[in-house]
PDB file of N, H, CA, C and O in Angstrom:
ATOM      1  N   UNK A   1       0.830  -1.177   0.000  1.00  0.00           N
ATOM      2  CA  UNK A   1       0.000   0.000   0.000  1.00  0.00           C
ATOM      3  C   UNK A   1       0.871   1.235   0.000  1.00  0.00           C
ATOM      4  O   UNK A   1       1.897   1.184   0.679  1.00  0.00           O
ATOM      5  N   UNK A   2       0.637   2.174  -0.573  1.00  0.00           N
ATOM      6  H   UNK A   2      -0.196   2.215  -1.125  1.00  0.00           H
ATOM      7  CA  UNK A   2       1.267   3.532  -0.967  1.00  0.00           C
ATOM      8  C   UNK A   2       0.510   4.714   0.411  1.00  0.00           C
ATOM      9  O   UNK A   2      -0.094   5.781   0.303  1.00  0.00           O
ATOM     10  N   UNK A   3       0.788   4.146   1.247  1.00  0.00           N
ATOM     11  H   UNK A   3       1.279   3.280   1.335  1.00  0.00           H
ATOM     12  CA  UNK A   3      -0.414   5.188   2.081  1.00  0.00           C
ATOM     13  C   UNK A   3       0.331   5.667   3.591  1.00  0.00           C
ATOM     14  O   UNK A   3       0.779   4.773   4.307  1.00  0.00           O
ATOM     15  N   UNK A   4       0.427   6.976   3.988  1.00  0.00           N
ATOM     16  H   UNK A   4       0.062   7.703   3.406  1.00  0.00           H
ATOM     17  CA  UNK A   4       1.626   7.532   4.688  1.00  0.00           C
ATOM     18  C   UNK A   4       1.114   6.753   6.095  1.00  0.00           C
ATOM     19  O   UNK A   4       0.078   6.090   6.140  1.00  0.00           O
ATOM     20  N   UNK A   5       2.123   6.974   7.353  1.00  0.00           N
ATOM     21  H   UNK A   5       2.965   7.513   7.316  1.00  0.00           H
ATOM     22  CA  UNK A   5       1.765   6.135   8.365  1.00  0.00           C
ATOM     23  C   UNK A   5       0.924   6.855   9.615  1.00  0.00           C
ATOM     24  O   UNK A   5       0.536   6.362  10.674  1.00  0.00           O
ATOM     25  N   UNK A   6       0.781   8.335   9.040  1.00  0.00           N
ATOM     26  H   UNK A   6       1.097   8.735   8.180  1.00  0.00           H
ATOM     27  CA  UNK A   6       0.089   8.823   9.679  1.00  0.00           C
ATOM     28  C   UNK A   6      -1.573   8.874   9.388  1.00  0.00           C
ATOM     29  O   UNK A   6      -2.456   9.430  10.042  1.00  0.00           O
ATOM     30  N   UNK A   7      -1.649   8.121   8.220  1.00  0.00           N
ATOM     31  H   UNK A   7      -0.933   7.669   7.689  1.00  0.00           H
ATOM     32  CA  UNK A   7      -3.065   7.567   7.480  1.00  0.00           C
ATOM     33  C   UNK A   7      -3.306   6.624   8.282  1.00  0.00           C
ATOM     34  O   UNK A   7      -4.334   6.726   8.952  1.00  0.00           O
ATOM     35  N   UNK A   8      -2.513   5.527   8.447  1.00  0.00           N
ATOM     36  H   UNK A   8      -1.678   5.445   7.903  1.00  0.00           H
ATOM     37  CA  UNK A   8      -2.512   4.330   8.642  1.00  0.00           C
ATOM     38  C   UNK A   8      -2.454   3.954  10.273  1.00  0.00           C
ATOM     39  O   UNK A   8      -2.670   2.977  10.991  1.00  0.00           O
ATOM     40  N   UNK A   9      -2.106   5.084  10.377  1.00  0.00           N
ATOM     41  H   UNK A   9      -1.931   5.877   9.794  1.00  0.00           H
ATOM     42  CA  UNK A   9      -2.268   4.978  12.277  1.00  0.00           C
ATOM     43  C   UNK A   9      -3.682   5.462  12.609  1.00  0.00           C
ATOM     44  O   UNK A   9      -4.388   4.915  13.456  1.00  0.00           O
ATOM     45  N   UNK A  10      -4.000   6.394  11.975  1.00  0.00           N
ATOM     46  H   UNK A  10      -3.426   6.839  11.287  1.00  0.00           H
ATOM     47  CA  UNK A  10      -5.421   6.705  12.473  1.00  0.00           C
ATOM     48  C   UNK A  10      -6.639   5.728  12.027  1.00  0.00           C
ATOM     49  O   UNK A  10      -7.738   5.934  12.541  1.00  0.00           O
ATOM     50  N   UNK A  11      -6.482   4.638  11.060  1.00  0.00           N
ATOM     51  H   UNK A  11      -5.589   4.470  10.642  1.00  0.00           H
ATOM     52  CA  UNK A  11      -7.065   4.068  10.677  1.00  0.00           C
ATOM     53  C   UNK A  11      -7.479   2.949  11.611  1.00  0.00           C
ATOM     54  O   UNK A  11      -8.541   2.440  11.968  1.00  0.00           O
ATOM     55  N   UNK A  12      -5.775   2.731  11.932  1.00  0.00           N
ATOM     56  H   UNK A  12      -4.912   3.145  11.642  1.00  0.00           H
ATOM     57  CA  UNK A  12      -5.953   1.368  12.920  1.00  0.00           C
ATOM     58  C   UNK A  12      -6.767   2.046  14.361  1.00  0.00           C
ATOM     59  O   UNK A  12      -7.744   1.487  14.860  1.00  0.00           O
ATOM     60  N   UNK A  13      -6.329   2.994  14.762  1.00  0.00           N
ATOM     61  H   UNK A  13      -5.535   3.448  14.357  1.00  0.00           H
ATOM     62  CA  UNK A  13      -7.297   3.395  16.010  1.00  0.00           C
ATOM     63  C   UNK A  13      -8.434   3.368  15.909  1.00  0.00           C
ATOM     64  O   UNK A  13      -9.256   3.149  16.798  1.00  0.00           O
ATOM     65  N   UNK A  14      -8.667   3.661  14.453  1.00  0.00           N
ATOM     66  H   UNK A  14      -7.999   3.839  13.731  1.00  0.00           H
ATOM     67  CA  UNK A  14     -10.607   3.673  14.415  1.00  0.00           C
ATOM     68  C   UNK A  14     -11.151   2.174  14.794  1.00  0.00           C
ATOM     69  O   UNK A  14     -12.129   1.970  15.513  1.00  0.00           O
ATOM     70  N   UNK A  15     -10.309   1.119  14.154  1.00  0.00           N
ATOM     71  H   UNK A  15      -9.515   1.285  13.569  1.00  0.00           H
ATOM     72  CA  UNK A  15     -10.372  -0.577  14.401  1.00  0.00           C
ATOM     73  C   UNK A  15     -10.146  -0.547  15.584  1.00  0.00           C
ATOM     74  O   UNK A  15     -10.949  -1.151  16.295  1.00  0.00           O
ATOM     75  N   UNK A  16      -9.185   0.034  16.131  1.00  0.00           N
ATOM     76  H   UNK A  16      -8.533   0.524  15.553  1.00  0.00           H
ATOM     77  CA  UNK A  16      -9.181  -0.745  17.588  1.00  0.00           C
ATOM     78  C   UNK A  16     -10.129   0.124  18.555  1.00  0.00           C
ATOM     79  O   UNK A  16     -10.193  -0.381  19.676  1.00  0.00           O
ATOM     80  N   UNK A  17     -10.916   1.358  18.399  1.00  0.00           N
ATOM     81  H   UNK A  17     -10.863   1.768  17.488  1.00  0.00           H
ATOM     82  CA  UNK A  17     -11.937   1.770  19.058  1.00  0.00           C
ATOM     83  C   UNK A  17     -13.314   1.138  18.946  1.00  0.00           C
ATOM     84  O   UNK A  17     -14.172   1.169  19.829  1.00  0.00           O
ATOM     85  N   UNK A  18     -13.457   0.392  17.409  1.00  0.00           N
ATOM     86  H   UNK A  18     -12.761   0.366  16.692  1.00  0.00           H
ATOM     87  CA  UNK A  18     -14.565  -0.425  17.001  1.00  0.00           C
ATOM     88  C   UNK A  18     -14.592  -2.014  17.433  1.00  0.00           C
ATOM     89  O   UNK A  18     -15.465  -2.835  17.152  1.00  0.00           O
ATOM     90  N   UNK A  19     -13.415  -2.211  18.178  1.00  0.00           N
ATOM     91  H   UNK A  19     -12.706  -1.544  18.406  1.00  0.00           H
ATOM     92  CA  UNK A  19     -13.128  -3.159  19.214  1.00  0.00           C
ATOM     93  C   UNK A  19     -12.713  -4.488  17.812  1.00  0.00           C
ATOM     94  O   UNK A  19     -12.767  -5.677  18.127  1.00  0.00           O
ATOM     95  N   UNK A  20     -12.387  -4.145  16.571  1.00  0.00           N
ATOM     96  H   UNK A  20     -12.344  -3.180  16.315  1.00  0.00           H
ATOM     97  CA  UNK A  20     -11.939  -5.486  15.758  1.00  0.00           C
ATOM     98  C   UNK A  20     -10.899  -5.712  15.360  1.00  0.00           C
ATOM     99  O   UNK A  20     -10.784  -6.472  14.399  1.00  0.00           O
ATOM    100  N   UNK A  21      -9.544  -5.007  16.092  1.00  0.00           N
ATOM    101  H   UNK A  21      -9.637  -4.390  16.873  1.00  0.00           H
ATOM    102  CA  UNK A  21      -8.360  -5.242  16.344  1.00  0.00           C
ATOM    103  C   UNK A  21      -7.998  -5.962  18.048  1.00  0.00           C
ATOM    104  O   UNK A  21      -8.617  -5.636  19.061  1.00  0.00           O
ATOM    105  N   UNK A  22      -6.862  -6.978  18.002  1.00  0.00           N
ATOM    106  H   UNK A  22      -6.359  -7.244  17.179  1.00  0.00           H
ATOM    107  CA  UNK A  22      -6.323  -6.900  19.457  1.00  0.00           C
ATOM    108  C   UNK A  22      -5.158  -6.704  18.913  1.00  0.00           C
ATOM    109  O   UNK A  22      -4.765  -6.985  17.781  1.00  0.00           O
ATOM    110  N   UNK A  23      -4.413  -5.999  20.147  1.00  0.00           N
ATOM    111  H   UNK A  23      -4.733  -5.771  21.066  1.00  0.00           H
ATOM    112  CA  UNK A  23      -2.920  -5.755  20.173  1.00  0.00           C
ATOM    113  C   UNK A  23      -2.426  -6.950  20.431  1.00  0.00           C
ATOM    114  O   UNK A  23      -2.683  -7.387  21.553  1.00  0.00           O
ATOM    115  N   UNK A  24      -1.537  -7.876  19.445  1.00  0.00           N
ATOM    116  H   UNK A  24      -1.328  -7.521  18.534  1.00  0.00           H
ATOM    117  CA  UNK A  24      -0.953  -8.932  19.979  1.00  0.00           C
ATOM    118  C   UNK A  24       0.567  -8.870  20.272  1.00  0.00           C
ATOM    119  O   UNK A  24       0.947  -9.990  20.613  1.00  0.00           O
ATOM    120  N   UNK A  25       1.983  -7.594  20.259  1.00  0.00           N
ATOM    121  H   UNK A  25       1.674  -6.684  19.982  1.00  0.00           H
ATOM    122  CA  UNK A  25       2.518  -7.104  20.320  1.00  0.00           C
ATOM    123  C   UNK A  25       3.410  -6.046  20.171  1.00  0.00           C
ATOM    124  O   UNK A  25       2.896  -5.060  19.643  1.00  0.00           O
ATOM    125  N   UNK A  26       4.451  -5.952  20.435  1.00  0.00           N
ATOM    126  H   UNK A  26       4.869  -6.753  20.864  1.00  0.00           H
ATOM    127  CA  UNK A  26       5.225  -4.285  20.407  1.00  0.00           C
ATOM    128  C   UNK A  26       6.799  -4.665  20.287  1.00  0.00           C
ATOM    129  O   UNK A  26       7.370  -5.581  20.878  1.00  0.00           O
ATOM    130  N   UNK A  27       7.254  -3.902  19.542  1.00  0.00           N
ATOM    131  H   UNK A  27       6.790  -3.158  19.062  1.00  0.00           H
ATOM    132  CA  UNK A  27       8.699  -4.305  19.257  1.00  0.00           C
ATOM    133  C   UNK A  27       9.332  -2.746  19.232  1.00  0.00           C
ATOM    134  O   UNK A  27       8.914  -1.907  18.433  1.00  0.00           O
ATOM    135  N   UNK A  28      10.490  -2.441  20.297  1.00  0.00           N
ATOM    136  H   UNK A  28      10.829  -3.122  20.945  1.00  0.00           H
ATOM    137  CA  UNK A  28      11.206  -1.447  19.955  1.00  0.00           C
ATOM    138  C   UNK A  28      12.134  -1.571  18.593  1.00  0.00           C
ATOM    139  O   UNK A  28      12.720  -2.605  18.271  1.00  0.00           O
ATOM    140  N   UNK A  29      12.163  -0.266  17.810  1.00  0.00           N
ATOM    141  H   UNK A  29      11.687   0.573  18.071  1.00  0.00           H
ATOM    142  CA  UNK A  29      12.663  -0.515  16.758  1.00  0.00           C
ATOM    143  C   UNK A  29      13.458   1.225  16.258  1.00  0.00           C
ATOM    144  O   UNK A  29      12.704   2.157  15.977  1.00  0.00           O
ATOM    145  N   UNK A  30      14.549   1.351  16.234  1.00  0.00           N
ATOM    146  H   UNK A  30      15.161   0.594  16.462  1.00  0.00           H
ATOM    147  CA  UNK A  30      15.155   2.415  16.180  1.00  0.00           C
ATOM    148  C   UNK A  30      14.315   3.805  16.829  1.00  0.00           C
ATOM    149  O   UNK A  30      13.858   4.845  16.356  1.00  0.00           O
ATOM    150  N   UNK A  31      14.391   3.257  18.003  1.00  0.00           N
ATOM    151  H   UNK A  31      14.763   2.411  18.387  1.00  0.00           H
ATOM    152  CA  UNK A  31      13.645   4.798  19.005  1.00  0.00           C
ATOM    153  C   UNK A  31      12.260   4.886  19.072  1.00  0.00           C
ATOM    154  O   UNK A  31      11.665   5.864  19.522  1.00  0.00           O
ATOM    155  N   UNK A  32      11.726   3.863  18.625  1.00  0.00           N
ATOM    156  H   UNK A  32      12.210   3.068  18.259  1.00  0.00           H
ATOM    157  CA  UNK A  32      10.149   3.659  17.993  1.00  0.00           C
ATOM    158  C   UNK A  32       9.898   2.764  18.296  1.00  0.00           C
ATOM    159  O   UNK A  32      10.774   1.919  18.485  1.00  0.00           O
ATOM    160  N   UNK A  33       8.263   2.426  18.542  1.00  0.00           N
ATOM    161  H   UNK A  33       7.551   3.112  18.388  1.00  0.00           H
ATOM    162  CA  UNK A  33       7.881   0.884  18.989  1.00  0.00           C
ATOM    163  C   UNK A  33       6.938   0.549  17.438  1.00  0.00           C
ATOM    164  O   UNK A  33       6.373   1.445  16.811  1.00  0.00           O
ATOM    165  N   UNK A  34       6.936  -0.809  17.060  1.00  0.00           N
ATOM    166  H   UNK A  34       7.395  -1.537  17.570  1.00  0.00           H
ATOM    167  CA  UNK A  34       5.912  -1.072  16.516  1.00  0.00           C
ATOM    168  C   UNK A  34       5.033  -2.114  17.095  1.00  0.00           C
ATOM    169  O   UNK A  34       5.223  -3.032  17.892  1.00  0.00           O
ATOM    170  N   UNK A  35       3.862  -1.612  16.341  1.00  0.00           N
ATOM    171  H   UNK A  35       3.708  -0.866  15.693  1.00  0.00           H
ATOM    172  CA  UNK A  35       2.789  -2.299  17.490  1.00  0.00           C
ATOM    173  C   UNK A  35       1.966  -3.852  16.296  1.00  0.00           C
ATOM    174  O   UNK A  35       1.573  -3.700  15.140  1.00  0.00           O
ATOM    175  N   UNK A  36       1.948  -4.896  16.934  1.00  0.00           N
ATOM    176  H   UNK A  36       2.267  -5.020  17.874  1.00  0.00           H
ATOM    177  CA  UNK A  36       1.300  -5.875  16.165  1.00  0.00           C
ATOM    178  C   UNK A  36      -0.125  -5.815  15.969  1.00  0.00           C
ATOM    179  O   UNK A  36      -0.656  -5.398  16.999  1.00  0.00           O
ATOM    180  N   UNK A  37      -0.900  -6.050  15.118  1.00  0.00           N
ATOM    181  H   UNK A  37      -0.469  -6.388  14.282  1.00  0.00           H
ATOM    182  CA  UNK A  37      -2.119  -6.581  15.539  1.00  0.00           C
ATOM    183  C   UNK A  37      -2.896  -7.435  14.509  1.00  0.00           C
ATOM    184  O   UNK A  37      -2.566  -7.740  13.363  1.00  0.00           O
ATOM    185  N   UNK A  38      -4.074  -7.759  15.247  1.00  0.00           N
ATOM    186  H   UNK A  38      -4.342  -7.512  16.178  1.00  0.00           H
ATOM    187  CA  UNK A  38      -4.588  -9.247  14.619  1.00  0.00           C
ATOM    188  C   UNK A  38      -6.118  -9.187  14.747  1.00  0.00           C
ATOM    189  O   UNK A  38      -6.708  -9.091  15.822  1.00  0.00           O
ATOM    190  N   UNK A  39      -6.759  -9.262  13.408  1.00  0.00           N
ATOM    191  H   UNK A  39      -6.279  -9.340  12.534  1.00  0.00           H
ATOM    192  CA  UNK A  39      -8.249  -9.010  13.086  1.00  0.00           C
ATOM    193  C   UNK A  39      -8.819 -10.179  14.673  1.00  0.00           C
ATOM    194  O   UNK A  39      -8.256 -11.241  14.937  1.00  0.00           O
ATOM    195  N   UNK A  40      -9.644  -9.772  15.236  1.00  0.00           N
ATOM    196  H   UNK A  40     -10.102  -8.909  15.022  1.00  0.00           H
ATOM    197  CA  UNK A  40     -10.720 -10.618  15.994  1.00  0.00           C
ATOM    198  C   UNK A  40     -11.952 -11.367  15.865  1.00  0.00           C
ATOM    199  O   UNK A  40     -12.569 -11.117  14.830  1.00  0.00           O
ATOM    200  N   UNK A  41     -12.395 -12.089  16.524  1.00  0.00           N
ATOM    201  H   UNK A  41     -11.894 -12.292  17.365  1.00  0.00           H
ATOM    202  CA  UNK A  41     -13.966 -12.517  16.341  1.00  0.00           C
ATOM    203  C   UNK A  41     -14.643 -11.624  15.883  1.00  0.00           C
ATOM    204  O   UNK A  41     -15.292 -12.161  14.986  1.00  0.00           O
ATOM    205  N   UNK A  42     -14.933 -10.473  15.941  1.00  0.00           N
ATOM    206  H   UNK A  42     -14.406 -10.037  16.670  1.00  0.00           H
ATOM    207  CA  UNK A  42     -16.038  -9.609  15.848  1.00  0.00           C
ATOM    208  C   UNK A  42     -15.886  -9.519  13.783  1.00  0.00           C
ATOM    209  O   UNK A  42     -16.861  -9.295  13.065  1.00  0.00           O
ATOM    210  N   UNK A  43     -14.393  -9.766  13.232  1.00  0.00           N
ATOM    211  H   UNK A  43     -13.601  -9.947  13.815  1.00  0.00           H
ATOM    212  CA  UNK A  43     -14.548  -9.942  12.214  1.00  0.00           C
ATOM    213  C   UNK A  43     -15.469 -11.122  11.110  1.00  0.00           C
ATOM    214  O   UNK A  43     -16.426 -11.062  10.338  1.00  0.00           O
ATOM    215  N   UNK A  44     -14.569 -12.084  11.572  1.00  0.00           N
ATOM    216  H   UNK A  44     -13.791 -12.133  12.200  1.00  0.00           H
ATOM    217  CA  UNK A  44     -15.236 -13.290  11.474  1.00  0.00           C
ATOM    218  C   UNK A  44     -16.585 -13.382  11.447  1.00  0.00           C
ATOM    219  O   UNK A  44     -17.244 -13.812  10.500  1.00  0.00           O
ATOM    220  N   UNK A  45     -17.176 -12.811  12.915  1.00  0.00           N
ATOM    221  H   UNK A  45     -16.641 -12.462  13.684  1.00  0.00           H
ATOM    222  CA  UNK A  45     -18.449 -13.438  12.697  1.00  0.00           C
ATOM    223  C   UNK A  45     -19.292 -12.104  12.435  1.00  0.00           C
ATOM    224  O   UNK A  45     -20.157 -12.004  13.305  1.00  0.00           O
ATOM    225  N   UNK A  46     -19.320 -11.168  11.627  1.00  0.00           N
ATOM    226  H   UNK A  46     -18.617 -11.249  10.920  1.00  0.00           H
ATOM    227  CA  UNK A  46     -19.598 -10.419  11.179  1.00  0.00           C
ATOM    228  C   UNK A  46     -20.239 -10.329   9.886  1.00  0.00           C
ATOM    229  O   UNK A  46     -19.637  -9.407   9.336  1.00  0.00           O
ATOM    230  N   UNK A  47     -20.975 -10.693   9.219  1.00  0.00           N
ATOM    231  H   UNK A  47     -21.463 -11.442   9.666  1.00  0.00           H
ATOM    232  CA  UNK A  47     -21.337 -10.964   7.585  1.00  0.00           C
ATOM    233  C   UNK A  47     -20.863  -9.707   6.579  1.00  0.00           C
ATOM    234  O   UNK A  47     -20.206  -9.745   5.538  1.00  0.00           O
ATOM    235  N   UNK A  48     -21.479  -8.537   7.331  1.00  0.00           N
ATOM    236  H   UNK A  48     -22.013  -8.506   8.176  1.00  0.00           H
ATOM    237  CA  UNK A  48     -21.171  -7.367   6.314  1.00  0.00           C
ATOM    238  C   UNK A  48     -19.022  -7.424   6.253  1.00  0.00           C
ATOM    239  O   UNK A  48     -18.135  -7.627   5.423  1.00  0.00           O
ATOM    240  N   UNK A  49     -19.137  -7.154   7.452  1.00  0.00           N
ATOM    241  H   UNK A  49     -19.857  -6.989   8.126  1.00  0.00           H
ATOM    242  CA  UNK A  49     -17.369  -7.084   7.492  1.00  0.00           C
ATOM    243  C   UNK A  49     -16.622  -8.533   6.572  1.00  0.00           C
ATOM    244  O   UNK A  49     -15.683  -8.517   5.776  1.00  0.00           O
ATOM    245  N   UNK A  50     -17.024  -9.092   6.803  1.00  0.00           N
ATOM    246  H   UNK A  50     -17.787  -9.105   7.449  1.00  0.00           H
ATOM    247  CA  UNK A  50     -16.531 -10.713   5.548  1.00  0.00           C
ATOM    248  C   UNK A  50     -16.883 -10.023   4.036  1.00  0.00           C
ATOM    249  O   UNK A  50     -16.082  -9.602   3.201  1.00  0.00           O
ATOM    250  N   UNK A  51     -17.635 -10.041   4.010  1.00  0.00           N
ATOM    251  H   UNK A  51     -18.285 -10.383   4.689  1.00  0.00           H
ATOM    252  CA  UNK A  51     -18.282  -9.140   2.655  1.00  0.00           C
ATOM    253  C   UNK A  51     -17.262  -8.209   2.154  1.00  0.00           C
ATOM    254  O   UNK A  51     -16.658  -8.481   1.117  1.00  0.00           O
ATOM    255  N   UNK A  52     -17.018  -7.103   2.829  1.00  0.00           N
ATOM    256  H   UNK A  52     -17.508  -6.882   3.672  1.00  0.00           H
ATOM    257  CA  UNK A  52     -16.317  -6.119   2.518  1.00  0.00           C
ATOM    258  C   UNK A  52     -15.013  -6.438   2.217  1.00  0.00           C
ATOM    259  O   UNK A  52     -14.432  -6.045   1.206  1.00  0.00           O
ATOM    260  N   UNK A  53     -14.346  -7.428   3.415  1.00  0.00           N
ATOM    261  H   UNK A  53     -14.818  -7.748   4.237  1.00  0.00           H
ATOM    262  CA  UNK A  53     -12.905  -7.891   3.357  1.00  0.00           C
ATOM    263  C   UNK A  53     -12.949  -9.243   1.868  1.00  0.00           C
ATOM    264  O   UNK A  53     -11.923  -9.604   1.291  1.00  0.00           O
ATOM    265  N   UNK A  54     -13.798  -9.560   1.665  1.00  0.00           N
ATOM    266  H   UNK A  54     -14.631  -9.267   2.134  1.00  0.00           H
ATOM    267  CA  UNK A  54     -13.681 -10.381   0.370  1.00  0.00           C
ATOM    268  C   UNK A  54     -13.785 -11.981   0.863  1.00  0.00           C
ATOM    269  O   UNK A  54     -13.877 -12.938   0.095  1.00  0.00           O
ATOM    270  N   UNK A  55     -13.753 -12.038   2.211  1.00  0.00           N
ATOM    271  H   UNK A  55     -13.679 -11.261   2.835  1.00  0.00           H
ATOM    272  CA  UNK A  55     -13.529 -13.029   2.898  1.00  0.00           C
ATOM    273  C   UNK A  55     -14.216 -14.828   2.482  1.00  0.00           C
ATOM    274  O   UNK A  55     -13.601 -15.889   2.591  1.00  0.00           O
ATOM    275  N   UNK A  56     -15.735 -14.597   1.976  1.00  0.00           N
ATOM    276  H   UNK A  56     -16.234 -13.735   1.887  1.00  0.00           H
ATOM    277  CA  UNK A  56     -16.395 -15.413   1.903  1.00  0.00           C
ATOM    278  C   UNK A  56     -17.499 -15.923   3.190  1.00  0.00           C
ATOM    279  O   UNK A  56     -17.740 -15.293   4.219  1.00  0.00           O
ATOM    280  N   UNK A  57     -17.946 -16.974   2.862  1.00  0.00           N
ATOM    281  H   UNK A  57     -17.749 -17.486   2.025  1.00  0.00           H
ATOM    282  CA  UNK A  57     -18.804 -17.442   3.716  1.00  0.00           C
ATOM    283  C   UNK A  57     -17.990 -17.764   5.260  1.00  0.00           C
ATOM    284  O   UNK A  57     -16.862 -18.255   5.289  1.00  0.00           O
ATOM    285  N   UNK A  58     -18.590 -17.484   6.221  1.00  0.00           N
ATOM    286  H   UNK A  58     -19.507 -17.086   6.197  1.00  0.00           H
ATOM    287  CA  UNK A  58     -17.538 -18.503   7.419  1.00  0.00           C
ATOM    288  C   UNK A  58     -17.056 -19.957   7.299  1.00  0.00           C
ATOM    289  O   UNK A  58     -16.036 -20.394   7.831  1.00  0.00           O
ATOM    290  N   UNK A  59     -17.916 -20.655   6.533  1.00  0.00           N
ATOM    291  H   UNK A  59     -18.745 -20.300   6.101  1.00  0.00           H
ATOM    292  CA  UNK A  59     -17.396 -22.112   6.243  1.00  0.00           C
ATOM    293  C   UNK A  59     -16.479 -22.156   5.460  1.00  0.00           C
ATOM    294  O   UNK A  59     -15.787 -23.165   5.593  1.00  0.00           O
ATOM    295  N   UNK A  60     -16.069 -21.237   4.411  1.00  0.00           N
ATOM    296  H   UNK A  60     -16.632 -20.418   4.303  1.00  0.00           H
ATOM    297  CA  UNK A  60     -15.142 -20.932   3.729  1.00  0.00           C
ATOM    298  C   UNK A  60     -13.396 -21.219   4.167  1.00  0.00           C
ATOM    299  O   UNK A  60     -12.552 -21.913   3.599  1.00  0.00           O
ATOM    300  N   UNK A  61     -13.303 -20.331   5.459  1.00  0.00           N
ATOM    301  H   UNK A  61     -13.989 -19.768   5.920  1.00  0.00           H
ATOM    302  CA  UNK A  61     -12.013 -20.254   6.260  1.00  0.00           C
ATOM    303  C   UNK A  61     -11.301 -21.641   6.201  1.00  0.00           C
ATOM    304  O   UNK A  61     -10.230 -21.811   6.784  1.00  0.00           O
TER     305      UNK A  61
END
């Protein structure tokens, strides 16, 4: 993706305020942390959000 990280940070906060991110870790990295994260249940079992992500049916997975 071509998209600056100050796009991309506010994006992920919106996910992790909509509760469909967890933080699964943090790595210091030249004076900076980066932070992991990992789609949740609320994705999954979500129909519209599968939809959107291209995902397919849940039996699909």
């Amino acid at each position: 993706m071509d998209l600056g990280l100050s796009n991309v940070s506010y994006h992920v906060r919106v996910l992790m305020d909509c509760k469909v991110l967890d933080l699964t870790g943090t790595k210091a990295v030249r004076g900076s942390v980066q932070h992991f994260y990992v789609a949740n249940a609320a994705v999954s079992e979500t129909p519209w959000v599968r939809e959107a992500l291209e995902l397919g049916p849940p039996d699909a997975d």
